[in-house]
N, C-alpha and C positions, 0 to 999 in steps of 0.2 A: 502321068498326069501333067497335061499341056497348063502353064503358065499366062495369063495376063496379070500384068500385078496390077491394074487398076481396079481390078474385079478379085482380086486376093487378100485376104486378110489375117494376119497371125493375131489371135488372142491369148495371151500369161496368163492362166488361172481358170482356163475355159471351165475349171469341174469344181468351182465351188459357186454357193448359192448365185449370188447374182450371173456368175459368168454360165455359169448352167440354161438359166433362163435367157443370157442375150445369146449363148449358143444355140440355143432350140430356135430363137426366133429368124435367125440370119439362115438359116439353115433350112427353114421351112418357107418362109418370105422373100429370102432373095436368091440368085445364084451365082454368090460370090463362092470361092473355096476358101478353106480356112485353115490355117497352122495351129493347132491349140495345142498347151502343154498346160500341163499340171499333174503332179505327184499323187491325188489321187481323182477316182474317176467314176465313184459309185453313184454320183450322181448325174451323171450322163454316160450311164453305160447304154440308157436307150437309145444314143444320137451314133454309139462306135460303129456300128455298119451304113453309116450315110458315106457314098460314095466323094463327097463332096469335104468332106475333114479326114484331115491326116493328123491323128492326136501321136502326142508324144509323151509317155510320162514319165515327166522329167520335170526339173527344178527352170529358175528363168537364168539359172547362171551354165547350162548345158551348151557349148556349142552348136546345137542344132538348134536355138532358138535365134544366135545370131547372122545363121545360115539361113534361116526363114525371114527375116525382117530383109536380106536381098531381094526377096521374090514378091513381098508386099506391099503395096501402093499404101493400106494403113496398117496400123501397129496400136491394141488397145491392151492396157497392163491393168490388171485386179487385183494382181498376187502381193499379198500381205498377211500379215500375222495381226488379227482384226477381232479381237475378242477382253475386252478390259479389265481379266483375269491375271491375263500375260504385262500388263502395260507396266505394273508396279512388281510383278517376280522375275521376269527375266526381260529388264528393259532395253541390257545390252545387244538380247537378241534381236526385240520388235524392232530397234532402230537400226539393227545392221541387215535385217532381212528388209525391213522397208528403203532405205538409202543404195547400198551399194548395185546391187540387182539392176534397180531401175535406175541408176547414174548409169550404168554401161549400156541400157536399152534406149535410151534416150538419145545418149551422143553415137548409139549402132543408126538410129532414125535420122539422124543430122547427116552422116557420112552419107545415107542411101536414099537420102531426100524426100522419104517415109512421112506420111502423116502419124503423129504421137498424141493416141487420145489416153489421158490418164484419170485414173478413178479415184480421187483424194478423199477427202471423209469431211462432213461436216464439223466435226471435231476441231478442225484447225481453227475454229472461230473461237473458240475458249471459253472463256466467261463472258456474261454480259456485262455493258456497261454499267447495268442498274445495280448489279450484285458489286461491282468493283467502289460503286460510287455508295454504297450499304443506302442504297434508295430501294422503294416499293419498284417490282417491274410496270414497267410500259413497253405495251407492245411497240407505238413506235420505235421507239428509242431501243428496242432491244430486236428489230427488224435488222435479219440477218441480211447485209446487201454485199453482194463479192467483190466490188470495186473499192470501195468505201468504208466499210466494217473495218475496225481494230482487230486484229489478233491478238487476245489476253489469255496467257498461259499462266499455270501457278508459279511458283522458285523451281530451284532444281531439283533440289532434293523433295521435290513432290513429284514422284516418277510414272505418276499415273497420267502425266499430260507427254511420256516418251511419244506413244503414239502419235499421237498429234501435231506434235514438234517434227520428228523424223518426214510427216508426209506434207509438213510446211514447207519444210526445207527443200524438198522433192518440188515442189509448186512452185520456187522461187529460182531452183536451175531451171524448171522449162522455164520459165518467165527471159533469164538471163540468154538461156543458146536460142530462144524466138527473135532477142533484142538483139543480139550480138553476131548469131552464125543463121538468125533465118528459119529458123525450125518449127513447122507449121503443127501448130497442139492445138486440142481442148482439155482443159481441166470440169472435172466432173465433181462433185463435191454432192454427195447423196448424203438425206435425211431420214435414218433408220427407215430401209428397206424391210419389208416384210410379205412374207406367202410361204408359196409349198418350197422343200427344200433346203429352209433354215435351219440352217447350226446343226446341233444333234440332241440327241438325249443319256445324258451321264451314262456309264453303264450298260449302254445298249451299243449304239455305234460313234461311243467318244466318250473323253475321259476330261473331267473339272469343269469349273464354270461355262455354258454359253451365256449367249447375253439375255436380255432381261423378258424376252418374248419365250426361249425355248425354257428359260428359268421359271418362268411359270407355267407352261406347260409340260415339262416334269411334272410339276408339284399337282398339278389337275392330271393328267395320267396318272399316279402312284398315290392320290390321296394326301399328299403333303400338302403341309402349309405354304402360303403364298407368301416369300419372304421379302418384305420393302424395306431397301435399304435405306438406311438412313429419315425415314419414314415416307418415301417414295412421294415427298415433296417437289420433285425434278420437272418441268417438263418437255416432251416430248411430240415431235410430226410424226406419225407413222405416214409409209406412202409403200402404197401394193405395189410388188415388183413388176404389171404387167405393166405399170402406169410407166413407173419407171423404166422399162426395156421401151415402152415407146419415146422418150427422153432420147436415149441412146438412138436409138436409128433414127430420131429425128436427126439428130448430129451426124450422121453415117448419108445421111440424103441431103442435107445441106451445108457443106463443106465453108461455102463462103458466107453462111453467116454466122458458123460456130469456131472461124480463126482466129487461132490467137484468143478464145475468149475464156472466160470460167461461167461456173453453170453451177446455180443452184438445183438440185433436184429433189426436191421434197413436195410435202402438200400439208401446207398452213393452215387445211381446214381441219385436219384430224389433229392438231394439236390435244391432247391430254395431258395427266400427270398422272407419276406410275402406279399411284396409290388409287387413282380413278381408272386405269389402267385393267389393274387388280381385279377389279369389284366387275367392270365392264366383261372381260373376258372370263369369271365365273357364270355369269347368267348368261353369254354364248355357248360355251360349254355345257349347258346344263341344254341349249335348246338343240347344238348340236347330236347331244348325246342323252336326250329324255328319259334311258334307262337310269339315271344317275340326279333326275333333279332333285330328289329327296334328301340329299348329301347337303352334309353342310362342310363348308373349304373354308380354314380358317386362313386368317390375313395375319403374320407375324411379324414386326419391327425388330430390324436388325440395325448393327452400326456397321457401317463403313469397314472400318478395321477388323470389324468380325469376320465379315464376310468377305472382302476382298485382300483386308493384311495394310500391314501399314504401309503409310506412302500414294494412301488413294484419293483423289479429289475428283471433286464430278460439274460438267455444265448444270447451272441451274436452269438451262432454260436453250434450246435450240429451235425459235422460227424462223424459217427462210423468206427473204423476199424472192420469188419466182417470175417480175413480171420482165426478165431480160429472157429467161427461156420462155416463158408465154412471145412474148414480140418474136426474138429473132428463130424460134424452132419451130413456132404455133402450136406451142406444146403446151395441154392443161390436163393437171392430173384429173382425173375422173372419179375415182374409187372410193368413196365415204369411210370412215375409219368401221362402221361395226363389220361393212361387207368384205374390207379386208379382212378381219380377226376372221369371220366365220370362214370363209374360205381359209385361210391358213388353220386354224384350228379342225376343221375337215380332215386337210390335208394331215393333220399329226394324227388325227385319230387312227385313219387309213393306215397312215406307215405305222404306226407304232400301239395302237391299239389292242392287240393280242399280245404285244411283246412286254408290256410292262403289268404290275400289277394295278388292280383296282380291289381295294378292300373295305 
């Protein structure tokens, strides 16, 4: 396989949700070739016979991924431990799997003059200023803007903001080798992606908590109750991942206006709260799957502690301001919050539908 590296692209993490979906899309829309690695691959086993990706499964700390960022013009990293089960039980890992990894991919992208696009998490915003200030929310004033916004984390010993912290920290080196050695990034900062190929389902192809979409579609597959934590007072953007993969390759086609810059990716109209969340994606469920609307799905309140262990603290509230990626990408998500649910709740039916019970 002949090389151009401006036309080649390595992505870390190519086979989990989101890097799934911007693999299919690069893959069928353009004809770049692609280095992908990830340890596992069940979810782009469709794309392993495309002439055009050389997967590797493998970790991002493998030798052959720092052999591949020679050959690639860019370099996009996903790979993280991204689930806030983990954030408060094994913190030491989320933060050494999210820091060291990508501190050696970053300054690999600096030596070989690589564009480094990296996929941070909305998370690093914290709390809002309304909760810190024990004020009613305002939307203004709680308008997430990436220039400008405070970073508010809990203390230490509240380990459920490790994540967040660890992929700060990550945001603040590229900040530093772009200022210092030159090193041409984007930061990506996504607002609970959602569609086909999220998380998994306990018991079937994974073990403990996913987050709070796959969490209640268990409980809607298997007849369980819908469990809200903390009384699913939080709120939340959901943004459909196809919206999202068009974000990213807008950034992939406009180099100079996504340099150097961060990027909210979300969609501030599907804002809900999870307890509306709940109730919303029961009566999709029920239109998805008619055989079933006679069921009644109970909605249970949990605490914090119960269900995730002590040490957990949660955003009260993540809205993005979007219009730096509206201006400089021309990028405006599309997708209304019930038509992402129904399409992603489809998509679970489909996969997992036979495989679990309904009683």
């Amino acid at each position: 396989m002949s090389y151009n590296r401006d036309k080649t692209i390595t992505i870390v993490g190519c086979g989990g949700f989101i890097g799934s979906h911007l693999l299919e899309r690069i893959l069928d829309t353009t004809d770049f070739i692609v280095h992908g690695f990830d340890i596992d691959f069940r979810k782009i086993n469709h794309l392993l016979g495309n002439e055009r990706l050389d997967f590797h499964k493998t970790d991002m700390h493998d030798s052959s991924v720092f052999e591949s960022v020679k050959k690639s013009g860019t370099v996009i990293s996903l790979a993280a431990l991204c689930n806030p089960s983990l954030y408060n039980t094994v913190p030491l890992e989320v933060i050494e799997s999210n820091i060291s990894g990508n501190l050696e991919l970053l300054k690999a992208c600096c030596d070989q003059k690589s564009r480094f696009i990296y996929f941070s998490t909305s998370e690093v915003y914290g709390r809002t200023v309304s909760s810190i200030a024990g004020e009613p929310g305002d939307s203004e004033k709680d308008l997430l803007r990436e220039d400008s916004s405070p970073l508010i984390m809990g203390p230490v010993r509240v380990q459920r903001w490790s994540y967040a912290a660890s992929k700060q920290i990550i945001e603040r080196l590229i900040y530093a080798y772009g200022f210092e050695k030159g090193l041409d990034y984007t930061i990506l900062r996504p607002f609970n992606f959602i569609g086909p190929r999220m998380d998994f389902i306990p018991g079937v192809d994974g073990e403990g908590i996913p987050r709070v979409l796959a969490c209640f579609m268990d409980a809607l597959l298997n007849n369980k109750p819908l469990k809200l934590v903390d009384g699913g007072v939080n709120r939340r953007c959901f943004t459909y991942i196809g919206d999202a993969i068009d974000a990213v390759m807008a950034v992939l086609g406009r180099p100079d206006d996504s340099r150097r810059e961060i990027f909210n990716i979300g969609n501030p109209s599907n804002e809900i709260t999870i307890n509306d969340l709940a109730c919303l994606m029961i009566k999709l469920y029920k239109e998805v799957r008619p055989e079933f609307s006679g069921k009644l799905y109970d909605i249970q309140k949990v605490s914090s502690v119960d269900f995730y262990g002590q040490g957990y603290e949660d955003s009260d509230r993540r809205l993005p301001d979007i219009r730096k990626a509206c201006e400089r990408l021309r990028w405006v998500p599309g997708t209304n919050l019930a038509d992402s649910l129904r399409i992603t709740i489809k998509a679970y039916v489909d996969q997992y539908g036979n495989r679990v019970s309904q009683k």
